[in-house]
Residue frames relative to the residue before (quaternion, step in Angstrom):
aa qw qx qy qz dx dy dz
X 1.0000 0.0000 0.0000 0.0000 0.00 0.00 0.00
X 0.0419 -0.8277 0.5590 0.0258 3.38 -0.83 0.80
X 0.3857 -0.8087 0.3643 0.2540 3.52 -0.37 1.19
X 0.4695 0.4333 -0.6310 0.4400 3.83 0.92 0.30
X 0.8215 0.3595 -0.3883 0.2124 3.16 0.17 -1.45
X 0.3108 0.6812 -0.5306 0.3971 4.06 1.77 0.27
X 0.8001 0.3089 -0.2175 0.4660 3.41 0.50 -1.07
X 0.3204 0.5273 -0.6053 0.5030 3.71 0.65 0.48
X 0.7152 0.4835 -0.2830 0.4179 2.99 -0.19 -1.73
X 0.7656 0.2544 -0.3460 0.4790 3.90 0.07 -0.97
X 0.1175 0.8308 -0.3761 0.3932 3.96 1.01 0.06
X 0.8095 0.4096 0.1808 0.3799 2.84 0.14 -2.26
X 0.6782 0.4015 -0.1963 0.5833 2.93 1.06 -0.54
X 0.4882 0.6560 -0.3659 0.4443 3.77 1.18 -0.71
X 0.6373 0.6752 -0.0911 0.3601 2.79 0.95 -2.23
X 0.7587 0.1940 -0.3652 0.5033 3.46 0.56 -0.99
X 0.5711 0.6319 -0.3707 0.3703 3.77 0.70 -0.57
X 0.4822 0.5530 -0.4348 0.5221 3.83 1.12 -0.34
X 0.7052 0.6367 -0.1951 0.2435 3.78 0.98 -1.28
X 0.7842 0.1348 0.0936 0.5984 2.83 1.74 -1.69
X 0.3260 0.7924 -0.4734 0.2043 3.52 1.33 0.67
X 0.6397 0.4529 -0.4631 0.4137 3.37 0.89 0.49
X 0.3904 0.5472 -0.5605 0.4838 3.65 1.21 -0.33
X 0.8634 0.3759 -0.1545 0.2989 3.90 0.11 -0.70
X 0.2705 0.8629 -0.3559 0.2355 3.48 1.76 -0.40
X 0.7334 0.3856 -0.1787 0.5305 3.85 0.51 -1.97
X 0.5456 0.5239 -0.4398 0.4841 4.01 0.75 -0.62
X 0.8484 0.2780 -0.1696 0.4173 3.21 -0.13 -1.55
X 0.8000 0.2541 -0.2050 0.5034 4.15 0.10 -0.50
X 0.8130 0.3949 -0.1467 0.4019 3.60 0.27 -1.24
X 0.5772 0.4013 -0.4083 0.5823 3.88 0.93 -0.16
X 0.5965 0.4847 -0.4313 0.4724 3.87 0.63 -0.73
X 0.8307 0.2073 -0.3315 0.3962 3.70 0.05 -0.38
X 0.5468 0.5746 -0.4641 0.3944 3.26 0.74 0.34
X 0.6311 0.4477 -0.3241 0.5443 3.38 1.01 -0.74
X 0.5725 0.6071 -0.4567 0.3084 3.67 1.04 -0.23
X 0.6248 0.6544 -0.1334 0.4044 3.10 1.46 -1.73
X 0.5654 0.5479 -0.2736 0.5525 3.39 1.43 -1.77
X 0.8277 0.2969 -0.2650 0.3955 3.81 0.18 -0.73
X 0.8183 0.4152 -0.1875 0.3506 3.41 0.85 -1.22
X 0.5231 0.5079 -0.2871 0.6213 3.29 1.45 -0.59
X 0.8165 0.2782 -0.2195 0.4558 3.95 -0.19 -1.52
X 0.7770 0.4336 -0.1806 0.4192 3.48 0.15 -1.19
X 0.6934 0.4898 -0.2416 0.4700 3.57 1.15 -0.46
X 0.5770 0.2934 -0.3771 0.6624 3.90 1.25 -0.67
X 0.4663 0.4324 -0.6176 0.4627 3.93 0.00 0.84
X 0.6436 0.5312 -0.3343 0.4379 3.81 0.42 -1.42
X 0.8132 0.3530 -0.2481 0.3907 3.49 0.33 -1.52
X 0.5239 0.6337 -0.4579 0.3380 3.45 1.40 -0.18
X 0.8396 0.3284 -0.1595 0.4022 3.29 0.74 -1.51
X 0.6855 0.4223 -0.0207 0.5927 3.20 1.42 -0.22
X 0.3776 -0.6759 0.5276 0.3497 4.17 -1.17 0.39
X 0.8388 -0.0952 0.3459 0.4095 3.50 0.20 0.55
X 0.2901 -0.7014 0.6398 0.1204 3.56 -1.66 0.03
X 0.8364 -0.1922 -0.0475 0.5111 3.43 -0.50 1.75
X 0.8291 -0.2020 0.0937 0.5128 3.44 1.09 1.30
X 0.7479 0.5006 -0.0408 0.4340 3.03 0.79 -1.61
X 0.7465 -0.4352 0.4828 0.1424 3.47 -1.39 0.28
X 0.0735 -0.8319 0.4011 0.3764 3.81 0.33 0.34
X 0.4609 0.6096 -0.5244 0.3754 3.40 1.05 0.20
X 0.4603 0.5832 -0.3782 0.5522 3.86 1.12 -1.03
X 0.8105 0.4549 -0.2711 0.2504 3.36 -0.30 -1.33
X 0.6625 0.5856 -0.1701 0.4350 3.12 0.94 -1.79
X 0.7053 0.5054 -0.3185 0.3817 3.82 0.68 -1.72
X 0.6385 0.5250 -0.3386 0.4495 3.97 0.47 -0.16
X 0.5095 0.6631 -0.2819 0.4703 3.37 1.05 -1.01
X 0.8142 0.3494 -0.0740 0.4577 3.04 -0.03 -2.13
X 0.7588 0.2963 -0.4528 0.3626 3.71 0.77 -0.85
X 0.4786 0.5057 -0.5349 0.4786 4.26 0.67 0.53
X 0.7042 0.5565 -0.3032 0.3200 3.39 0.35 -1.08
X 0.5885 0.4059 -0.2173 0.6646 3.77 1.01 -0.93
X 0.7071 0.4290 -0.4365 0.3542 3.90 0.05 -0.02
X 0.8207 0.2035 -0.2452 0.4742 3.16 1.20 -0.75
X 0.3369 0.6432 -0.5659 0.3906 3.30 1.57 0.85
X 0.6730 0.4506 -0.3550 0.4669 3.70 0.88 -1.23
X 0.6500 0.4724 -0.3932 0.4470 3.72 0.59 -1.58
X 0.7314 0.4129 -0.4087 0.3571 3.88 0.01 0.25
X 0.5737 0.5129 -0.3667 0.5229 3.05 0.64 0.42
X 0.5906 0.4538 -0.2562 0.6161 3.40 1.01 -1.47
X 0.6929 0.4354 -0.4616 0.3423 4.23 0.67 0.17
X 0.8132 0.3895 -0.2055 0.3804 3.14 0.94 -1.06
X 0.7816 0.2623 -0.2434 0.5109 3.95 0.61 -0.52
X 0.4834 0.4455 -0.5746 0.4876 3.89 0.55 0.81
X 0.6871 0.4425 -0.3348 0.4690 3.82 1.20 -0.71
X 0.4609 0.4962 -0.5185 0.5221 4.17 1.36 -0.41
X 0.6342 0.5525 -0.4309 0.3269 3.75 0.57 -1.21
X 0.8039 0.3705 -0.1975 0.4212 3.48 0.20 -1.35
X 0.7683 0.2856 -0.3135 0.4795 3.87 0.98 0.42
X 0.6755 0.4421 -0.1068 0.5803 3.27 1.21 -0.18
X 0.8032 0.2507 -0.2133 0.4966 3.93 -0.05 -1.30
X 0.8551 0.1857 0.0123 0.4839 3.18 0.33 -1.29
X 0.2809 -0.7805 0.5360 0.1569 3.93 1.26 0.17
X 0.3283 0.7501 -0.5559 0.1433 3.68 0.35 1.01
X 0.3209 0.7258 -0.4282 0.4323 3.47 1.59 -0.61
X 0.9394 0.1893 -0.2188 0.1838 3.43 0.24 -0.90
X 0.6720 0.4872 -0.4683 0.3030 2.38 1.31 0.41
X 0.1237 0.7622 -0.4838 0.4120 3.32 2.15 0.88
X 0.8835 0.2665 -0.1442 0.3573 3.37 0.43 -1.22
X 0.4990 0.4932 -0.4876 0.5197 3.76 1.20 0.43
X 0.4772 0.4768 -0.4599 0.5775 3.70 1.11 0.14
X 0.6533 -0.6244 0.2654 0.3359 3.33 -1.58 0.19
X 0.3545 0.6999 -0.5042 0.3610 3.45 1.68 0.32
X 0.3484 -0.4700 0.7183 0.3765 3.84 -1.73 0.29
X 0.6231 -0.3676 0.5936 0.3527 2.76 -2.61 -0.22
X 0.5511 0.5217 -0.4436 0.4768 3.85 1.40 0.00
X 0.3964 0.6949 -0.3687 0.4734 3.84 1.39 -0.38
X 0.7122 0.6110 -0.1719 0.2999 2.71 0.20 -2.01
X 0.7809 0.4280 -0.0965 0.4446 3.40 0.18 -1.81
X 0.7145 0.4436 -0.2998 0.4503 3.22 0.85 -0.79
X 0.5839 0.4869 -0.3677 0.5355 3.74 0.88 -0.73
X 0.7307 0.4274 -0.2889 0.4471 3.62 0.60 -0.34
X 0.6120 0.4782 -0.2483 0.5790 3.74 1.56 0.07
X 0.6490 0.4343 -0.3536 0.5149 3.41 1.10 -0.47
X 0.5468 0.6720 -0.3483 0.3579 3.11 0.93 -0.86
X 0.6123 0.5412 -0.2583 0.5152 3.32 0.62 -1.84
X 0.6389 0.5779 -0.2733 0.4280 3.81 0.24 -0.87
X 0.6097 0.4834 -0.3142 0.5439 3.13 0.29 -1.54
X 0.6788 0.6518 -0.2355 0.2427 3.10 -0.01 -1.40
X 0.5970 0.5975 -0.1369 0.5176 3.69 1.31 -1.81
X 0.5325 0.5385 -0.3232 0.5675 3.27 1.05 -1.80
X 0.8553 0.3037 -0.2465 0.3399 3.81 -0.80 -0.75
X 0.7539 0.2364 -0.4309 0.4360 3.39 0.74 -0.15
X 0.7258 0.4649 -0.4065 0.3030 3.64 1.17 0.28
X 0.4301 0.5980 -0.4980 0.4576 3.02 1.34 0.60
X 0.5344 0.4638 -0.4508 0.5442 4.13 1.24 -0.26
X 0.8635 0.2311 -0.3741 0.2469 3.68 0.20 -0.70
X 0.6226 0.5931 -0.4041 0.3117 3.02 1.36 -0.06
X 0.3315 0.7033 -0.3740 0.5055 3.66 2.10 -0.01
X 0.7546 0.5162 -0.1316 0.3831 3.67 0.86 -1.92
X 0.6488 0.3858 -0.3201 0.5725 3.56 1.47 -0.61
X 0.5393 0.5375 -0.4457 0.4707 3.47 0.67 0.02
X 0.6597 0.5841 -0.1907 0.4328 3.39 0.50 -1.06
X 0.6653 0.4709 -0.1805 0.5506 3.35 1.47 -1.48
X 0.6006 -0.4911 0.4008 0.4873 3.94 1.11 -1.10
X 0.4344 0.8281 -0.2934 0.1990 2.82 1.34 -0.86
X 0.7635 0.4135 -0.1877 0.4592 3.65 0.63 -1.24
X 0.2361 -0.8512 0.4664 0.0465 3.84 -0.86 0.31
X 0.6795 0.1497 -0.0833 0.7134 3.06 1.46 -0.31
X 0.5535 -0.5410 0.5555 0.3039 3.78 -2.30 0.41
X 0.6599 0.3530 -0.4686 0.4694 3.47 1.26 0.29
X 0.2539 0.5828 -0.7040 0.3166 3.49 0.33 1.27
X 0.1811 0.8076 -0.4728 0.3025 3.58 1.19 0.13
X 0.7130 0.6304 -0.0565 0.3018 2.46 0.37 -2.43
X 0.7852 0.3730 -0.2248 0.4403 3.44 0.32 -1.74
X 0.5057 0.5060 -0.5898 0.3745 3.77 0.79 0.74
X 0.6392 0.4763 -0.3477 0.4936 3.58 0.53 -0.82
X 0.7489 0.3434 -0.3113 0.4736 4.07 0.71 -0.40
X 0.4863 0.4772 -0.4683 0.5626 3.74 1.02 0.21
X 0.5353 0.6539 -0.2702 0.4613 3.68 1.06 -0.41
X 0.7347 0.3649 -0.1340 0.5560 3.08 0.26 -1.84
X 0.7061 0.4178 -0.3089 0.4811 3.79 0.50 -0.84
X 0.4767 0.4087 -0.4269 0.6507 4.36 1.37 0.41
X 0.6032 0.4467 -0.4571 0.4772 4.06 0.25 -0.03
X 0.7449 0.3775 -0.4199 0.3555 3.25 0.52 -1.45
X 0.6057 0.6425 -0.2410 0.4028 3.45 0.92 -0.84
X 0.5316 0.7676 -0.1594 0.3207 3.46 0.79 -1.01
X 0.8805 0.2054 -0.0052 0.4271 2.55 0.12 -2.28
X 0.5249 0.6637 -0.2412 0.4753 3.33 1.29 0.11
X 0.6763 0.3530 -0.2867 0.5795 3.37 0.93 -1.19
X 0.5415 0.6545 -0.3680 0.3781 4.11 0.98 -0.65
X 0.6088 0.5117 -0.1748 0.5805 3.13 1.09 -1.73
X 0.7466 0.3381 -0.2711 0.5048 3.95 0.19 -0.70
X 0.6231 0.4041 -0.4712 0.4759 3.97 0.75 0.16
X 0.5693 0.5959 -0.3650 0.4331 3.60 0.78 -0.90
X 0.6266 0.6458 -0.1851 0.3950 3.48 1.21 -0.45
X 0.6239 0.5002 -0.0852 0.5943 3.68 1.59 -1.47
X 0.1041 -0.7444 0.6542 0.0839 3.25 -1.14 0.67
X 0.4602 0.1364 -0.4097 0.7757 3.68 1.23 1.14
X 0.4959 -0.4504 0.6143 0.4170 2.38 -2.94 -0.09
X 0.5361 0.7500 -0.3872 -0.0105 3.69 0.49 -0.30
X 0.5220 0.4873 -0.4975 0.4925 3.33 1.33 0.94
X 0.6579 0.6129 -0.3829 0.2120 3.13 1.05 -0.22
X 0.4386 0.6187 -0.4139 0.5036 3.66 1.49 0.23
X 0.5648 0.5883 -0.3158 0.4850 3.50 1.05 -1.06
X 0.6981 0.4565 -0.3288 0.4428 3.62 0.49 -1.08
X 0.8460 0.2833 -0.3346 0.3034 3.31 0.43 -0.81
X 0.5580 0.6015 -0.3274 0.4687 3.62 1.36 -0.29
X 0.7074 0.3740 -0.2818 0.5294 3.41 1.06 -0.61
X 0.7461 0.3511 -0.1180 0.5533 4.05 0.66 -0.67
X 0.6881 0.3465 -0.4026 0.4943 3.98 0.23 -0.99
X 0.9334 0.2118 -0.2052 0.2046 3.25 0.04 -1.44
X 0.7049 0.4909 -0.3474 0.3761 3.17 0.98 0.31
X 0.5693 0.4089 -0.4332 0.5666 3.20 1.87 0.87
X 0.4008 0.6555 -0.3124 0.5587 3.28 1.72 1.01
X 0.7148 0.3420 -0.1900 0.5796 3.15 1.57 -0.35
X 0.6679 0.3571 -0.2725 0.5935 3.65 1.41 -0.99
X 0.8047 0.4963 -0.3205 0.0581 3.37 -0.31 -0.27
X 0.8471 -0.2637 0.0133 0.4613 2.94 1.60 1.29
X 0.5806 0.7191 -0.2525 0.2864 2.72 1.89 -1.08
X 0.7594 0.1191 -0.1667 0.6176 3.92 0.76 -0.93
X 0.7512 0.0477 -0.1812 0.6329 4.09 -0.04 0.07
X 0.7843 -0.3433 0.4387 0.2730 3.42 -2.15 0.56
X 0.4441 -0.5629 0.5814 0.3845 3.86 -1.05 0.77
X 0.6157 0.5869 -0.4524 0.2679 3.61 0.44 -0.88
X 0.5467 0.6666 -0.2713 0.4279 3.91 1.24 -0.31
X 0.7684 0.2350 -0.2759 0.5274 3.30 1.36 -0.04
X 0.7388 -0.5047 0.3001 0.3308 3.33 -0.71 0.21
X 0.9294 -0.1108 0.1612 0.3129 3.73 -1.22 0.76
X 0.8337 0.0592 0.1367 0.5318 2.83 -0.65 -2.00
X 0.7517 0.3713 -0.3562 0.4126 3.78 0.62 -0.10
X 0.4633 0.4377 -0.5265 0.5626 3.54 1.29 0.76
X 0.7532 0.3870 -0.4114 0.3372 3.70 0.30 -0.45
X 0.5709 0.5833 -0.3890 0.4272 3.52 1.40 -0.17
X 0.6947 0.5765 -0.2794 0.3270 2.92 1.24 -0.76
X 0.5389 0.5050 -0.2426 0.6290 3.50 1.55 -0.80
X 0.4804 0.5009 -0.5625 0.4494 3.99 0.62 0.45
X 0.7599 0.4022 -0.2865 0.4227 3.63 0.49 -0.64
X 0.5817 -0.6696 0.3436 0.3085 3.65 -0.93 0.32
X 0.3888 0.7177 -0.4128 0.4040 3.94 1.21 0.09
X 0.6804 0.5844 -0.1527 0.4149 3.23 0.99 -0.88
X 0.6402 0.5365 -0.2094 0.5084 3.07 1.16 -1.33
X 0.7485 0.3660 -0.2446 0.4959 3.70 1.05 -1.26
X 0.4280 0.5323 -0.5156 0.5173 3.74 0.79 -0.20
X 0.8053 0.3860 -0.3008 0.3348 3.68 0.11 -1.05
X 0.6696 0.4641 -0.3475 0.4642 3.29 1.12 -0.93
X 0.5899 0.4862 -0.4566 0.4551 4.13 1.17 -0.74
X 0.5472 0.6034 -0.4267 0.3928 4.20 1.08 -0.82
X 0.6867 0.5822 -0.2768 0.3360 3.56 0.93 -0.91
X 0.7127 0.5633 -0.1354 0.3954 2.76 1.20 -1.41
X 0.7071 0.5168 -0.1621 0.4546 3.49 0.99 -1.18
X 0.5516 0.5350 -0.2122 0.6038 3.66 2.29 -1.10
X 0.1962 -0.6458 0.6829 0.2795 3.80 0.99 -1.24
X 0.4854 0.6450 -0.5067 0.3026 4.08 0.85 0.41
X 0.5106 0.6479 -0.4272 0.3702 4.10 0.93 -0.72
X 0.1485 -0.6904 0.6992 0.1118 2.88 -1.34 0.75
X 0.8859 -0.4477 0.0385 0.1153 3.10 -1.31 0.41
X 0.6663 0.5473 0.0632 0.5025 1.83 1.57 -1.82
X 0.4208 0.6368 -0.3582 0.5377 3.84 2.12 -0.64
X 0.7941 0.5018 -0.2221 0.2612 2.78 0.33 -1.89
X 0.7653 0.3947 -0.3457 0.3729 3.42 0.78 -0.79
X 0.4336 0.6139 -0.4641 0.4687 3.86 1.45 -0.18
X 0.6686 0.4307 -0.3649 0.4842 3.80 0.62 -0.90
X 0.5556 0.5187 -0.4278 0.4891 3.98 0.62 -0.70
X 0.6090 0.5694 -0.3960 0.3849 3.46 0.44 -1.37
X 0.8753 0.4052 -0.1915 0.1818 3.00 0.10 -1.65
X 0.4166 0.7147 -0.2488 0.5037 3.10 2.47 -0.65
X 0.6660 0.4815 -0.1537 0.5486 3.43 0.40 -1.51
X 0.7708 0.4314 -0.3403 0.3224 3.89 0.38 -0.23
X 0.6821 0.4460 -0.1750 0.5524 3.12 2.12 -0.56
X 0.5125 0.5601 -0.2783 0.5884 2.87 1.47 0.32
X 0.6426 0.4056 -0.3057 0.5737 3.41 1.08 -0.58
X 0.6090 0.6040 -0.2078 0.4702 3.73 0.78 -0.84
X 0.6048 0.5058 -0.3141 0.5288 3.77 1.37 -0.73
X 0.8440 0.4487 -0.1363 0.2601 2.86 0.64 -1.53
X 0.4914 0.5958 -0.2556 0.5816 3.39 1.86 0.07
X 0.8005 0.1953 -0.2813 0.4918 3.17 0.78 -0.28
X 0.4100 0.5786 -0.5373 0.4566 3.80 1.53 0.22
X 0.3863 0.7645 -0.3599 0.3698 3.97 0.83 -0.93
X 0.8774 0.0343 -0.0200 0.4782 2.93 -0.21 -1.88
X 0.3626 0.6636 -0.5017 0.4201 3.71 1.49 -0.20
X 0.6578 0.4646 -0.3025 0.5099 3.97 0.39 -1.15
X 0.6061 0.5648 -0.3964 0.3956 3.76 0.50 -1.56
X 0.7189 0.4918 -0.2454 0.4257 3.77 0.46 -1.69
X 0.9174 0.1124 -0.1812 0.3361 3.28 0.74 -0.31
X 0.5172 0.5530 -0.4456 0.4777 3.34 1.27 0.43
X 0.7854 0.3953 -0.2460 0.4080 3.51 1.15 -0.93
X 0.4700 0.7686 -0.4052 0.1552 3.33 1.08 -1.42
């Protein structure tokens, strides 16, 4: 693997998105703040009416971290799994990615950075829009772009690595209805984990969504300590490493074989 030719490869992907970023605009920037507004603004001056708020905080405070991880790696999953069926399967570009001098380790990776990159731009709009809304409390809401990021990688390189794998999309509805959105709903993002029971808060906090909801809550609150913060990185950065080993040889098995 060779990181120019990683970023060629993600390049290319830019490239086509420069082409057709409005076919995608309301998905990726404009439904996210609306659903902020719809929750944090409407649904939240109900909470604070009847009620102080959620863990201290404001439910607009609370809520605007949640939602701005959650919607990145609601959208960034998709953008992993059926642009990668496309490029081995519908439309067989991959290979010819890889009769060029990119690998199938190229490949995957230009198609993970990409996805990133990607996070990076639409959480820097919402994390601009929850300010704007109230939402943000502190100048290290900064921060909770680069960890809505990191927390699309962990996600990413995994769901990539698991399309490169399928020779339909038809698990790939399954994944997200069964996994995105209902760790879109438990992991912290609109009410406390403590609201659900036991064993489905600790299942939930296996996966990495959680971790970045908490680490983007910190940031935007200025409440994380350090020592949190780097267990959540850890735990990012390990599923992210772990994708990205098996996207490698996932791509290898089937671009080269």
């Amino acid at each position: 693997m060779s990181l120019a030719l990683t970023l060629r490869a993600a390049e290319r992907e830019a490239y086509l998105w420069s082409r057709l970023w409005r076919t995608g605009i309301f998905t990726s920037f404009i439904a996210p703040v609306l659903v902020l507004a719809a929750l944090g603004v409407g649904l939240g001056g109900l909470v604070d009416a009847g009620s102080r708020g959620l863990d201290g905080l404001d439910y607009l405070v609370f809520v605007t971290p949640g939602l701005l991880v959650a919607s990145a790696v609601q959208i960034a999953a998709g953008n992993s799994m059926w642009p990668v069926m496309a490029g081995h399967r519908w439309l067989g570009f991959h290979y010819a990615q890889v009769a060029s001098p990119l690998s199938a380790a190229d490949v995957y990776g230009g198609q993970v950075v990409w996805t990133t990159a990607r996070a990076l731009m639409q959480a820097t709009v919402f994390v601009a829009a929850g300010a704007a809304f109230g939402g943000v409390e502190s100048w290290w809401a900064i921060a909770a772009v680069p960890v809505a990021a990191l927390t699309v990688l962990s996600f990413g390189a995994v769901l990539a690595a698991f399309a490169a794998t399928q020779d339909s999309d038809a698990a790939f509805d399954v994944v997200l209805r069964v996994v995105i959105v209902p760790l879109y709903l438990f992991s912290g993002t609109v009410f406390p984990i403590e609201q659900i029971p036991q064993g489905m808060r600790l299942l939930v906090q296996l996966f990495p969504m959680w971790h970045g909801v908490e680490l983007a809550r910190g940031a935007t609150t200025g409440s994380i300590g350090a020592g949190a913060a780097v267990g959540h990185v850890a735990v990012l950065l390990a599923y992210a490493a772990a994708g990205w080993w098996w996207g490698v040889r996932a791509f290898a098995r089937r671009l080269t074989a």
